[in-house]
N, C-alpha and C positions, 0 to 999 in steps of 0.2 A: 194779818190776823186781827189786827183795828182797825180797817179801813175798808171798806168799800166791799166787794163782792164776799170774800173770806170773812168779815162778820157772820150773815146768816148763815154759810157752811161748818164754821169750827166751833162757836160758841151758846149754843141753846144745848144740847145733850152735857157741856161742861155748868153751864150753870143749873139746873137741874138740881144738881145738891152742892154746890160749892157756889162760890162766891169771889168776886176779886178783893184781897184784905189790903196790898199795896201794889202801884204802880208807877213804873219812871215812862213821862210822856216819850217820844220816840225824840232821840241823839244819834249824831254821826261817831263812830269808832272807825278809828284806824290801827294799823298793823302794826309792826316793827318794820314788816318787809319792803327790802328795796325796792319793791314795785307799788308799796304802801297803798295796800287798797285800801278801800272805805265801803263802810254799810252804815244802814241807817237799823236801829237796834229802839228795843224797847223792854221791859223788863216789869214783869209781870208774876206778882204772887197770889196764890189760893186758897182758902178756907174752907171747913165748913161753913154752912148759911148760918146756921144760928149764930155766931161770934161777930159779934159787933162792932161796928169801926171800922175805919179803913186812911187807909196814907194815900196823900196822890204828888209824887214829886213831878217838879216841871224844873230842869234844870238846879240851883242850890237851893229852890223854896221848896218847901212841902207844905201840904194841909190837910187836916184832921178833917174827913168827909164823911157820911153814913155809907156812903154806898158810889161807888166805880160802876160805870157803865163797861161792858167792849167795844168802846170808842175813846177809852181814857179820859174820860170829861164826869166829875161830879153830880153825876143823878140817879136816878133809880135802873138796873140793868133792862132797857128795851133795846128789840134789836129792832130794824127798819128792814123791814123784805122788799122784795123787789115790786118795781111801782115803774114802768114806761107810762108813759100818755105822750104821746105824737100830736105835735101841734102844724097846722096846717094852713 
């Protein structure tokens, strides 16, 4: 959902009229269970646009940014479509 293909699929009709207000860059969690799986997790909250500001945690720092892209990095929300060019 931040990375790669799934950008330009999930997040244009969500931003639209919301906004990302805070975001935890992507962390591994694990289970309890004895077979103790793991995922890699990221954590993502939403606004209205108008409401100003926004958090972006990476690990225990955070930082006071204008604006979260859908790629969790501090800029303005563009999304990158799809671009091949074959080199030959």
């Amino acid at each position: 959902m931040t990375q790669g293909r799934q950008v330009p699929s999930f997040w244009p009709r969500i931003l639209e009229k919301q906004k990302i207000k805070f975001a935890h860059t992507s962390f591994q969690w694990r289970n309890n269970a004895s077979s103790n799986a793991a995922v890699i997790c990221v954590i993502i909250g939403l606004c209205p646009k108008y409401i100003s500001g926004a958090k972006l945690f990476d690990g225990k720092v955070f930082s006071d940014v204008s604006s979260i892209s859908p790629y969790l990095i501090p800029i303005n929300p563009g999304i990158c479509r799809r671009f091949w060019k074959i080199y030959i």
